[in-house]
N, C-alpha and C positions, 0 to 999 in steps of 0.2 A: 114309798112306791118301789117295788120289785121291777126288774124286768121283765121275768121270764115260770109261770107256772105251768107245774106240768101235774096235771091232776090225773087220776085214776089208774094209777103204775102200779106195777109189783116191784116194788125198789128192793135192791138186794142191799142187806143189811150185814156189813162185813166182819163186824166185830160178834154179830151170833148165827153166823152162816146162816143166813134165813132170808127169805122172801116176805115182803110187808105191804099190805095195801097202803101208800101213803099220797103224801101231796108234797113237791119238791117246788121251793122256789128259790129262785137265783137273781142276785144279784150284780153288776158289777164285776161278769165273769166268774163268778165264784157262786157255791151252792150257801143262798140263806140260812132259811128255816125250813124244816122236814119234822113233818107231821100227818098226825090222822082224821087231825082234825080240817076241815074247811079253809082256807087261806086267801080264799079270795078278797078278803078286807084289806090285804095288803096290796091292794091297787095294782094289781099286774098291766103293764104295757102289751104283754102276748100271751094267751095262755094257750097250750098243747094239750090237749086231751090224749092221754094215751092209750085210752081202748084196753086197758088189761093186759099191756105189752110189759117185759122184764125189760128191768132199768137196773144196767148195771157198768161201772165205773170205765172209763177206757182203757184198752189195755194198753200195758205198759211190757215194752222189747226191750230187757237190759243189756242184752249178747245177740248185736249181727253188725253185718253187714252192710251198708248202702250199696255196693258195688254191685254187690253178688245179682243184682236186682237187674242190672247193668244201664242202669241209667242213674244220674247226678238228685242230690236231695232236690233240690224243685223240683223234679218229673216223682220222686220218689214218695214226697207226702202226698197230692190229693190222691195216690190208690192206696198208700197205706191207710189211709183216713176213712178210706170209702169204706174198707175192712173191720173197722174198729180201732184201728192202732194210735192212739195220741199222741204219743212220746215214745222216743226210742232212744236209746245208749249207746251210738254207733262207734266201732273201732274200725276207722277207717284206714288201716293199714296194705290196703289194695290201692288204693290211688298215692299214698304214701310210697308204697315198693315200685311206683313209676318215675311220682315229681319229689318226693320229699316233704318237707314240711309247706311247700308252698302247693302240693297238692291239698293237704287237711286244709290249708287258709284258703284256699280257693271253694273248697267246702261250707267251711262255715261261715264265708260272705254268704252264700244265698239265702234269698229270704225265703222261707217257708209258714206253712198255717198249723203244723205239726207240731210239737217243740221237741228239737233234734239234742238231745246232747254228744258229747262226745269220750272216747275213751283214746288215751295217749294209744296210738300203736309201739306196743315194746319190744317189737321183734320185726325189727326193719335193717338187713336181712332177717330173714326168719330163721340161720343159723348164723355163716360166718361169711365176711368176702372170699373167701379162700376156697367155700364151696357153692357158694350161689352168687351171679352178679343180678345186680338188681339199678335201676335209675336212681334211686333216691337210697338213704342210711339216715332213720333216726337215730341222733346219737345221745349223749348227756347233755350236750348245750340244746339243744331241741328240744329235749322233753322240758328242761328247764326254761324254755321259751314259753313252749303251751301250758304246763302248769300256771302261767301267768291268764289263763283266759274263764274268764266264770264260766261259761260251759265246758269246759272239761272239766269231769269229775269223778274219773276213774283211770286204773291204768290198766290198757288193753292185754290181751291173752299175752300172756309168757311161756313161749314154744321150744328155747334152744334146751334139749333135755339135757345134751353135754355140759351146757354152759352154768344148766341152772344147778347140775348134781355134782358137778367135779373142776368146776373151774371159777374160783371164789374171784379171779380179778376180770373174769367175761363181758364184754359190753351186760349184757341183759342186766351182770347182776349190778353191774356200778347203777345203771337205770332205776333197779328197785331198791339199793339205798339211794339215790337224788331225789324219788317220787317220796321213801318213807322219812328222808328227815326235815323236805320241805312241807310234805302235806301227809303227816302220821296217820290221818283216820280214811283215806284215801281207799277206797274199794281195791283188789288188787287181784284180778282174773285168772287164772291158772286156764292152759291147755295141758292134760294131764292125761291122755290117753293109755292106756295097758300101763300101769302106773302102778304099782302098789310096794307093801313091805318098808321098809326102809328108803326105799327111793321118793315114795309119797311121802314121807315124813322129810326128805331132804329138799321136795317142791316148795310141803307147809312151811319149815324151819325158815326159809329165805320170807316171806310172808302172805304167799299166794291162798289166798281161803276159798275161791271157788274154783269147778271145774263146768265145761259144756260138751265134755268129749262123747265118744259112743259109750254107753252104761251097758252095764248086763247085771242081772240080781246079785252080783254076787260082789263087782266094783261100789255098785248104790251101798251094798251095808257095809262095807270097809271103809268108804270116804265117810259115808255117812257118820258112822260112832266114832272116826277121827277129827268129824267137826265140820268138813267141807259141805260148803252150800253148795248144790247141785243142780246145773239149770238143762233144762232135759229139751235137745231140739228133736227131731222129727223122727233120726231115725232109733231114739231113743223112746219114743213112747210106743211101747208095747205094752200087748195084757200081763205078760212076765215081768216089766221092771213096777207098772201099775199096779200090781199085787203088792211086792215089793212095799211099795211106798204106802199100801193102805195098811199091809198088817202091821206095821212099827209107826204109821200115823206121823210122817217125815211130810207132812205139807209146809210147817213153817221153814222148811231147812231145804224148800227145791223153788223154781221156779219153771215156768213154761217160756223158752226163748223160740227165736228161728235162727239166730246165725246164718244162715244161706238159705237163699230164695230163689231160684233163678228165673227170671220174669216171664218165661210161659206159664210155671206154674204162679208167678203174682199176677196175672191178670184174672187168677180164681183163687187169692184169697193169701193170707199171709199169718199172723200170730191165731189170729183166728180159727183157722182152717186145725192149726195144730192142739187148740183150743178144745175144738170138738174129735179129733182123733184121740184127745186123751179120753174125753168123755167117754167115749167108744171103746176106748180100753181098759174102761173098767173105772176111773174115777170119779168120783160122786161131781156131780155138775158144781154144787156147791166150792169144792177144794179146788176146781179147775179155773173156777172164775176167780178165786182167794189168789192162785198162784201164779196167774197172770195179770195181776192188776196189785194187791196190797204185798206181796211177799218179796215183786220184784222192785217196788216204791221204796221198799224199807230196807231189802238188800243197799241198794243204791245211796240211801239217805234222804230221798227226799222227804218232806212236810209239808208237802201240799198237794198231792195226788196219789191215787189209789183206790181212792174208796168217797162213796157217796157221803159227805162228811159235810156240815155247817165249817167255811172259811177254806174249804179244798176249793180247788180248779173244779167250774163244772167241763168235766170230760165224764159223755155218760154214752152208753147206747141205749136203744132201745129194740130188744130182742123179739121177734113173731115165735118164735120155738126156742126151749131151751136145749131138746136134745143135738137136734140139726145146729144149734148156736145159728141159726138166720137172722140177720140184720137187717131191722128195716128202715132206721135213721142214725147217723152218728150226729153226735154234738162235741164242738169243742170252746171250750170258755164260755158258754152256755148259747152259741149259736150252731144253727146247722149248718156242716160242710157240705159242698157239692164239688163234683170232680172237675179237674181244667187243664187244660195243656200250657203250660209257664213256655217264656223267653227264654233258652240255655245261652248262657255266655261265657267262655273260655278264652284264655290268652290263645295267640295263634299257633304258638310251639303246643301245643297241647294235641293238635292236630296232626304231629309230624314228630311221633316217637317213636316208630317202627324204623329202626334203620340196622339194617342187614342186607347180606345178599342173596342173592337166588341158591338156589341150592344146584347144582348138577350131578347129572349122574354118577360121575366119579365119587363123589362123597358119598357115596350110600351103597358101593361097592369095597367089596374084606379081602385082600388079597392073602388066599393061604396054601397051604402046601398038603394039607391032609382032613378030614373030618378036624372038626373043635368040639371043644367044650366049652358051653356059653353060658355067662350068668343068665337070670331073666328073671324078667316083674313077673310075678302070676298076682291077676286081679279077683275077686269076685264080683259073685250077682248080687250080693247085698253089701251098702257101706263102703269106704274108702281105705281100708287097712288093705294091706297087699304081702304077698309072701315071695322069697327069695328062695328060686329052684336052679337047678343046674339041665339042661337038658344037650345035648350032641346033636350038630348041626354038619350036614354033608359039604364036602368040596364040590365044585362042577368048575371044569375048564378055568383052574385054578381061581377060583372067587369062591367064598360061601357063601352056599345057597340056601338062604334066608328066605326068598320067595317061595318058593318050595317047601317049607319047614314047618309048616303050621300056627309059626310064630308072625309076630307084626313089628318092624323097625321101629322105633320112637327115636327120634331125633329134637334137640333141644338146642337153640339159636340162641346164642348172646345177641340181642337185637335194640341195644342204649348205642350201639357203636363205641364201646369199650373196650373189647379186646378180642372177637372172636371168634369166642371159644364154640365150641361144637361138642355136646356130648349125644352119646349115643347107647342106646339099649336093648333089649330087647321083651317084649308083655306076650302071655300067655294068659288065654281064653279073652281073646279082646276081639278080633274082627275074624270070622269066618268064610269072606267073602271079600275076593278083590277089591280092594278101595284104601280111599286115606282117609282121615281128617286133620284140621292142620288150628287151630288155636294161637292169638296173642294172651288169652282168659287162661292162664296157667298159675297158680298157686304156688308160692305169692309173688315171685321174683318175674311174675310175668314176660319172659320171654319167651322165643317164637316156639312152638312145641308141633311135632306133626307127626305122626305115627298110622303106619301102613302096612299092606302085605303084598304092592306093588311099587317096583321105584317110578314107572309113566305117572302113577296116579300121587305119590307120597309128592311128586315136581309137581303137580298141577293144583294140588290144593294150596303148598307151602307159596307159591308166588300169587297164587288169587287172594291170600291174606297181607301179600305186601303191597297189591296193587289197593286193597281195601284201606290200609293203614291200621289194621288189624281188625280180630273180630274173629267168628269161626266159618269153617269150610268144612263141607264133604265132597270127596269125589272117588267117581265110579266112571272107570272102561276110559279114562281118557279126559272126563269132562266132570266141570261142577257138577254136582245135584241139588247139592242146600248151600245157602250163606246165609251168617247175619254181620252185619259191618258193624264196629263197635270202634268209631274213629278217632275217638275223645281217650286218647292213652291208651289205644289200643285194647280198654276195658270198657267204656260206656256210648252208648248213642244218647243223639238227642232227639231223635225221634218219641211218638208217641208208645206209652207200655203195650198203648192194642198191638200197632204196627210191630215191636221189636219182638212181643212174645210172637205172633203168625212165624213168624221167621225162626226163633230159635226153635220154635215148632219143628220147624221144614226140617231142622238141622235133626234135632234128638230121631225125627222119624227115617229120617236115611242113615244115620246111627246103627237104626234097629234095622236097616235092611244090611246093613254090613255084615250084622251077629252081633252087634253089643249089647251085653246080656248084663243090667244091673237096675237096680231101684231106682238110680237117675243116673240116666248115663251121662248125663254132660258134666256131673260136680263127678262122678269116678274116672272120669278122662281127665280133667281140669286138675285134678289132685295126684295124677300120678311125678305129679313136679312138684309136690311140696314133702319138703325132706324134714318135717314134720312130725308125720303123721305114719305110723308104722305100716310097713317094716323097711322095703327096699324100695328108692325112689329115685328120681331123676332129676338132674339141673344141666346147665349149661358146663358143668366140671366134668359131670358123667352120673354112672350110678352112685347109691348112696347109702350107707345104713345108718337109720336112720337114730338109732341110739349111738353107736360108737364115731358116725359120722367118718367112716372110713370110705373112701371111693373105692368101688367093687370093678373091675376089669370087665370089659365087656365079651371077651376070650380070656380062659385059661393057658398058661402055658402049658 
């Protein structure tokens, strides 16, 4: 006796990319027998008629996020699930850059219907104490803790470029020998941005094999023929790297991830969504369902999901269109999910990590004697890479006049109540119009960040996010416009995904009344703090660059 038949599907069959009129029955959470023939003699408890819907495996997230989403994994499976996502490979190194390792453990107590695994975070700072303060530091006795837990089974993105290309005794690297000589076949994730030459081969050399950074045709075939598996988020699938990957036929060597999601955009859709935008851009539906479901299975190691297989996990969908990828049922362990709002439970410090103080005016005043000459972020409208320009700023009644300038203040709060510190900046092509916004959601060392082209408005956002206990703010003429509270480390609510996205809505849309001009303004505001990701960025030290890790003067002499 079966449990569960599901007659008259188009089962996508992974080992010869192809579509099959078949009959799938399931057992005991697990796919039986798959066949053309009839199977009803095997005593089904339920059978589903599929009406000539695509059946095809669930997909599998080996590179993101949970945070990015800004709510805790219970709130995070039933809408990832709702999506198609079954499993996901979280580096949860955002709630880690707040609590430490008793953030991740307070993670993987929750129970979920998804099955979550985990990736060590190895870059907690994401460079150095010395240039980012952060709540928490995974260190070597940490990683060496969690490599003790069966669901960890990777080691999260490795970001310190200094660390990993010129400084052989660097936390990061002691990290990736403690990961490779306790657990040798250990996945090992590379963040490998504008990378290449001899410096890519000094990322591989340490043991890093994949990358999820931003691609362009021409990073894809130099990682590519040097070996690197390639996991392509969102703002990488274009028709340009989608060619790319069709005419060298590099699908067993990529996969389709999301790494960051930010949950107005997860309230419509998540691995999926990126699923059919590859589609879109050109790859055969076939290779796109292969690279999000079997390529990320087998990156990772598992054996026992991926693909519609006798003695796999049944995790399947069941698709109404293949081009649109429309979902009309998900299945996990061969039953149907349905969405639900969970109980969040967090210790009570977890509620009361914003600790800073107000800002005042004084602080956001430059006393000088002549015109200056100022470093400054310039952002763009696509992606989160930023460029290091020098522009001249006027005196007025001896202060510079940065209001006046064209430019927008960024100001960065050491806010653990550690030491601080205050860094200060300055971004170009960011806000157009009067106003602030003011972030604890800053990349990854999450402190207070609030960036303006009024000092009335830069004070009135930076303390409505300390009265929230973080979370984001905009404001305009004096007065909020948008918030969403995010009180749980100052990164996640427990509210429900409808309610948090309506809100981060509010935010991104008064964003754009400022002038913020980019493909997602909230991950290119949130990332101008992560010293990362090239080229000139921001922490609580000051500016930063971001390969030599030199802090940049916010005035010239």
């Amino acid at each position: 006796m079966i449990d569960l038949l599901i007659i008259n599907a188009r089962v996508f069959n992974t080992f010869l990319k192809s579509f099959e009129n078949q009959h799938v029955s399931v057992k005991d959470g697990k796919f039986y027998y798959i066949s053309d023939e009839d199977l009803h003699y095997l005593e089904p408890k339920e059978i589903l008629d599929a009406q000539g819907k695509y059946m095809i495996p669930g997909l599998i997230d080996i590179h993101m996020h949970i945070e990015s989403s800004m709510v805790p994994p219970a709130s995070f499976s039933p809408t990832a699930l709702s999506h198609g996502v079954t499993t996901v490979v979280a580096d949860s190194h955002e709630i880690a850059n707040v609590f430490g390792i008793e953030g991740i453990q307070a993670f993987m107590e929750q129970e979920t219907e998804m099955d979550i695994f985990y990736a060590i975070p190895s870059s907690v700072p994401s460079t150095t104490s010395d240039r980012e303060t952060t709540g928490g530091i995974i260190g070597v006795s940490e990683v060496s803790a969690l490599l003790q837990y069966p669901n960890v089974i990777a080691l999260g993105e490795a970001m310190n470029f200094k660390g990993i290309t010129s400084e052989p005794h660097s936390l990061i690297r002691q990290i990736l020998r403690e990961t490779q000589t306790t657990k040798p076949f250990m996945p090992l994730e590379g963040h490998i941005p504008r990378v290449s030459g001899e410096d890519l081969a000094k990322f591989m050399f340490v043991g890093l094999t994949a990358d999820h950074t931003h691609q362009s045709p021409e990073s894809i075939l130099e990682k590519a023929k040097n070996g690197l598996f390639l996991e392509f988020q969102k703002k990488s699938i274009n028709p340009e790297n989608m060619a790319v990957i069709n005419q060298y036929k590099l699908y067993e060597y990529m996969a389709i991830i999301t790494d960051d999601i930010m949950v107005d955009d997860f309230t419509k859709g998540h691995l999926n969504e990126n699923v059919r935008l590859a589609i879109e851009a050109g790859l055969p539906v076939e290779e796109a369902i292969y690279t999000a479901t079997y390529t990320p299975a087998r990156r990772m190691g598992f054996q026992d999901r991926g693909a519609i297989m006798t003695g796999y996990l049944a995790d399947f969908i069941l698709l109404d269109d293949l081009e649109s990828f429309k979902i009309a049922h998900v299945y996990k362990n061969g039953k149907r999910t349905s969405p639900h709002h969970p109980v969040i439970a967090f210790p009570d410090h977890f509620y009361e990590s914003v600790q800073c103080r107000p800002l005042t005016k004084e602080d956001l005043q430059f006393k000088v004697e002549k015109e200056m000459l100022c470093n400054v972020i310039a952002i763009q409208e696509v992606g989160t890479f930023t460029e290091h320009v020098q522009r001249t700023l006027a005196e007025k009644d001896g202060f510079l006049d940065w209001e006046n300038s064209g430019l927008a203040l960024i100001v960065v709060m050491e806010r653990y109540g550690k030491n601080g510190n205050i860094g200060y900046g300055f971004v170009e092509n960011a806000l157009s119009e009067k106003g602030a916004i003011a972030t604890t959601w800053a990349h990854d060392h999450h402190n207070l960040m609030v960036m303006g082209t009024s000092i009335e408005d830069i004070l009135v956002a930076q303390q409505a996010v300390l009265a929230m206990q973080g979370g984001y703010v905009v404001s305009a003429n004096g007065t909020v416009t948008a918030s969403c509270p995010l009180p749980i480390g100052g990164i996640l609510s427990d509210e429900p995904v409808s309610v948090l996205g309506e809100k981060l809505g509010d935010v991104r849309r008064e964003m754009r009344h400022l002038g913020y001009k980019n493909t997602n303004e909230i991950m290119s505001f949130s990332t101008l703090s992560l010293p990362v990701s090239p080229k000139l960025k921001i922490t609580d030290f000051g500016m930063m660059d971001v390969h030599t890790h030199e802090l940049i003067p916010l005035m010239e002499r």
